[in-house]
C-alpha positions in Angstrom: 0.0 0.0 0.0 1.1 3.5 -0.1 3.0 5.0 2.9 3.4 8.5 3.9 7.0 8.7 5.1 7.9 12.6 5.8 6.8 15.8 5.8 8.3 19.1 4.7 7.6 22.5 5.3 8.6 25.9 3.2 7.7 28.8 2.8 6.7 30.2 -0.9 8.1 33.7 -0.8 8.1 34.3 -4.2 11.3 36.4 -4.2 12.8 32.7 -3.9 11.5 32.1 -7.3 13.2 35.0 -8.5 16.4 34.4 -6.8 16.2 30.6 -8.2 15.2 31.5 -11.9 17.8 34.5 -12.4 20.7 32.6 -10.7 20.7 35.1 -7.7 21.9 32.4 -5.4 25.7 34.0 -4.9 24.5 37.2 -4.2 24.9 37.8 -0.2 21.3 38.3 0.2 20.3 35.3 -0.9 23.2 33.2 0.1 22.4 32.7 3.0 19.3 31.0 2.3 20.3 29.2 -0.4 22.9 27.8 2.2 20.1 26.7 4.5 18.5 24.8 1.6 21.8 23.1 0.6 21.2 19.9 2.7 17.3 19.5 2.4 18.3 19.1 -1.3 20.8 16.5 -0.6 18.3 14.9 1.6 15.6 14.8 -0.7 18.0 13.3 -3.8 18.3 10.9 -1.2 15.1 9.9 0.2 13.3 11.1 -3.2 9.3 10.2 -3.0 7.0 8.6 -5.7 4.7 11.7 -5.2 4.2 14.9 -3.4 0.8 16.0 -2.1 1.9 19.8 -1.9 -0.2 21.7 0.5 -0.3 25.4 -1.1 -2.6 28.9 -1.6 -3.3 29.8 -4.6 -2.8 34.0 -5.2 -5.7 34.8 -7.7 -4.3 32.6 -10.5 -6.6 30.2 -10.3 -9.1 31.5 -8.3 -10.1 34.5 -7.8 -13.4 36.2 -6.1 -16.0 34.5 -7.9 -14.7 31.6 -7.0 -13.3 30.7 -3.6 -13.3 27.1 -2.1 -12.1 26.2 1.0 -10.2 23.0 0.1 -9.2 22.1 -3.2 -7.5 19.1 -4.6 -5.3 18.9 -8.3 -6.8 15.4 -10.0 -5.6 16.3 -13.3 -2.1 15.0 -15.5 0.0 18.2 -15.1 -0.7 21.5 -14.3 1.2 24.6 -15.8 3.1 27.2 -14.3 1.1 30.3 -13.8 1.2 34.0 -15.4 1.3 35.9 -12.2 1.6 39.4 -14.2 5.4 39.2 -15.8 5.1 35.8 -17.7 5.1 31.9 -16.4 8.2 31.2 -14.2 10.7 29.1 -16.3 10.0 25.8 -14.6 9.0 23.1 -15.8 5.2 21.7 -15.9 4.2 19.8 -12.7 3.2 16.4 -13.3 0.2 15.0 -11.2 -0.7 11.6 -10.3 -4.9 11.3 -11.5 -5.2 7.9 -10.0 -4.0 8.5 -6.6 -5.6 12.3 -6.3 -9.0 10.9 -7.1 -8.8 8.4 -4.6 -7.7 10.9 -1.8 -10.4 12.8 -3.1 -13.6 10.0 -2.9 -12.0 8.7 0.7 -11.8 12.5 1.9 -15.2 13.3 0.3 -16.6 10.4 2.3 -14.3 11.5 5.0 -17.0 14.0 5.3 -14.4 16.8 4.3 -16.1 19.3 1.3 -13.6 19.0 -1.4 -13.4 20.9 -4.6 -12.0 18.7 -7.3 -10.1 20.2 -10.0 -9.1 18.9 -13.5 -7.6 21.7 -15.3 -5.1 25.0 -13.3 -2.6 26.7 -13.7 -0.3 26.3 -10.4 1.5 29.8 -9.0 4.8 30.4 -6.8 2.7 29.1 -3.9 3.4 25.4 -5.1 6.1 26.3 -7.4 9.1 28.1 -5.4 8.4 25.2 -2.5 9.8 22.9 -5.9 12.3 24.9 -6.4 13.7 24.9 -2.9 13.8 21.5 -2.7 14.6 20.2 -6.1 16.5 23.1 -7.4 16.2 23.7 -11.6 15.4 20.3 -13.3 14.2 20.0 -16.7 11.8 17.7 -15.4 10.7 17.5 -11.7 11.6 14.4 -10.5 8.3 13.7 -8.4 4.8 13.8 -9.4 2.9 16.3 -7.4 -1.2 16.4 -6.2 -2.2 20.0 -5.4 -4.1 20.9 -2.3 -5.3 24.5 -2.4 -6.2 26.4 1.0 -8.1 29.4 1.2 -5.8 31.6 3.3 -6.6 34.8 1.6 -10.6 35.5 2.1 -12.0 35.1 5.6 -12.8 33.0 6.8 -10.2 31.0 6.0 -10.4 27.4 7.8 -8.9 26.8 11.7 -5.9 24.8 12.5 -8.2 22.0 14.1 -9.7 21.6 10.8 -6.3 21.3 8.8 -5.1 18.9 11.4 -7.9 17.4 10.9 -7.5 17.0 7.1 -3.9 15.8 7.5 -5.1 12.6 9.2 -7.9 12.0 7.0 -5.2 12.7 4.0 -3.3 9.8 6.0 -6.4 7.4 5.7 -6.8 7.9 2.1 -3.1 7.4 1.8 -2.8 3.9 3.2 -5.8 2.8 1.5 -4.5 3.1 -2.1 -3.2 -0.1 -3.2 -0.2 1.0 -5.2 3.3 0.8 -3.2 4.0 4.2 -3.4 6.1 6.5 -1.0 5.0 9.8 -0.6 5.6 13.3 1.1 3.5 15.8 2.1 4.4 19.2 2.0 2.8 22.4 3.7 4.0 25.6 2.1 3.3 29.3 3.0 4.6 31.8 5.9 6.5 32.3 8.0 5.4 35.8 9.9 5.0 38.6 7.7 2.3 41.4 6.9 2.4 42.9 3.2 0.4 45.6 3.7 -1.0 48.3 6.2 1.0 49.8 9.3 2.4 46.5 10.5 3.9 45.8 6.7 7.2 44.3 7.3 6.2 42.2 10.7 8.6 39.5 11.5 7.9 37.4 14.9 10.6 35.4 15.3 9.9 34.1 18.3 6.8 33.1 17.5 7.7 31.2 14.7 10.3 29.3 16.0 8.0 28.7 19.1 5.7 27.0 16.2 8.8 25.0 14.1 9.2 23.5 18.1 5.8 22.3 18.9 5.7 20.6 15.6 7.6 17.9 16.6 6.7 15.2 19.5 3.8 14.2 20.4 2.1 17.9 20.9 -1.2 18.8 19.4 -1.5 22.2 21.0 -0.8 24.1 17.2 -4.1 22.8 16.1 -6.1 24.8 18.4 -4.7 28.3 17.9 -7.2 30.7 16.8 -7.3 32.8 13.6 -6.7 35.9 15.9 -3.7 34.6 17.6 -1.9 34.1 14.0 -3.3 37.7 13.2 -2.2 39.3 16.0 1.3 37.7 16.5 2.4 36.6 12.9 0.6 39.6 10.8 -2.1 39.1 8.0 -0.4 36.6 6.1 1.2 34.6 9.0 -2.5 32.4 8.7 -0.7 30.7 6.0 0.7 28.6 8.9 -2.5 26.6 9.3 -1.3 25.0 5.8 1.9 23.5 7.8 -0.8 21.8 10.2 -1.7 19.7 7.4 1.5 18.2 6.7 1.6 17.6 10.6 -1.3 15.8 10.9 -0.8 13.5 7.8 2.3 12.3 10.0 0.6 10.8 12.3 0.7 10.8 16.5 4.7 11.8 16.9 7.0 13.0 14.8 10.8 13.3 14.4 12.6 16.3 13.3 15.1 15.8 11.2 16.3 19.2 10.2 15.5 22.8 10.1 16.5 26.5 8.7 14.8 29.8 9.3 16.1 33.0 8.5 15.4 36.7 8.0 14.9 38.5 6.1 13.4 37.3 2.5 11.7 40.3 0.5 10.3 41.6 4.1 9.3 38.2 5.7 10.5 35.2 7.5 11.6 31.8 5.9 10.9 29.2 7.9 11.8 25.2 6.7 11.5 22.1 8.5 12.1 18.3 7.4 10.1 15.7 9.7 9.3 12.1 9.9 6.8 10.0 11.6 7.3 7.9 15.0 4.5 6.2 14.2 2.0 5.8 11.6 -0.7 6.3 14.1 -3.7 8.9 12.9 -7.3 8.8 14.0 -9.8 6.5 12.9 -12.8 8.2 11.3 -15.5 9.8 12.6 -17.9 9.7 10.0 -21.7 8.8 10.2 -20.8 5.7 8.3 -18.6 4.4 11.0 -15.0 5.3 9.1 -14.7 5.4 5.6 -14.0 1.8 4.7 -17.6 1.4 5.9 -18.6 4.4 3.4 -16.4 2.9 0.3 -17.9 -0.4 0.8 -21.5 1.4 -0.1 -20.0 2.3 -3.9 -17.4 -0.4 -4.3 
């Protein structure tokens, strides 16, 4: 069966794509954080995945205020990069995997989670500088990728119970496809950082790093902080944290972590990165009306 074996988080500051697509890395602004990304790359070359479920928001490319769901998931061949105002980042397509997003898709939907399912986008730097990062400039990318969008930029976006929540039902689904495949998930987005208004330029670094902690172990307290705590502490865009929570509760009861970076400043904001593995596979059984969602599948099997 398929296995979730790590999670990674990243922000998707897309300054980052910049810096990758133009070759910026030697400069000493971005050196740093190029530095910092150095051995995640290694890593992953190392412990490469069968398929990433990529936990991202989408910034009006393909969505926009007509149409605004909560959670949406990629069940479509390949998706291409976006025109985000000055042309399609240089990267290549992103190729999906069909069979195993529309089986997430049925076991969430019965899951009693509200999915959107989509068959034809165009992906922006919220999934593709998180690629970049991570798998530097390929001519192909050497994983296939299933898109899960978040809504993070209209309230009300949804709570960090519910994305935990999602995470372990993402789990479920996971370990119920046949196939022997290894996967990641990924939760992209933050770290503190307000674009706009009075507080533009907010960094909370001690908030974030008390976050990166308390998503290792055994913990479950991130789950339950409220929309106006991330406000309030991490600035306007600092709710794209509750996308982490996602990766965090895919991998199960405890987790390992296995490396980390975070570093200021990128383009105004925080870049936070951490690498973690499951203690155990252990996530909730299902508390759907059915029972648990082998129950449900049985009804249209």
């Amino acid at each position: 069966m398929a296995r979730i074996t790590h999670g990674i988080a990243c922000s998707h500051i897309p300054a980052l794509g910049v810096a990758s697509d133009f070759d910026k890395w030697e400069d000493p602004y971005w050196k740093p954080i190029q530095e910092g990304f150095a051995p995640t790359q290694k890593w992953e070359a190392e412990n490469l995945p069968d398929v990433v479920i990529l936990v991202y928001n989408d910034h009006a490319s393909a969505f926009d205020m007509k149409i605004i769901p909560t959670f949406a998931i990629g069940c479509g061949e390949s998706y291409k990069p976006a025109d985000e105002g000055w042309g399609p980042r240089a990267v290549p397509d992103v190729e999906g995997h069909p069979d195993l997003a529309w089986h997430i898709a049925q076991s969430l939907i019965l899951d009693e989670f509200d999915m959107t399912i989509i068959n034809e986008m165009d992906v922006d730097h919220g999934l593709t500088v998180p690629l970049s990062m991570v798998f530097g400039k390929p001519a192909k990318w050497p994983v296939k990728v299933i898109p899960l969008a978040v809504n993070v930029v209209t309230y009300p976006p949804p709570s960090g119970n519910r994305c935990w929540a999602l995470g372990e039902a993402i789990a479920r689904a996971v370990e119920s496809f046949p196939e022997d495949l290894n996967v990641q998930v990924w939760g992209t987005g933050g770290m503190s950082h307000q674009l706009q208004g009075p507080r533009a330029g907010l960094i909370n670094a001690e908030w974030d790093q008390m976050f990166l902690d308390k998503l290792s172990g055994d913990t479950q307290e991130l789950r339950h902080i409220p929309h106006i705590e991330y406000l309030r502490e991490t600035g306007s865009e600092g709710i794209e944290m509750v996308m982490w929570l996602i990766m965090r509760g895919a991998l199960g009861k405890e987790t390992r972590e296995l490396r980390r970076f975070y570093h200021v400043p990128a383009s105004n904001t925080a870049v936070g990165h951490i690498v973690l593995e499951p203690v155990n596979g252990e996530v909730p059984p299902s508390t759907t009306v059915e029972g648990n969602n082998a129950a449900a599948q049985s009804l249209i099997d």
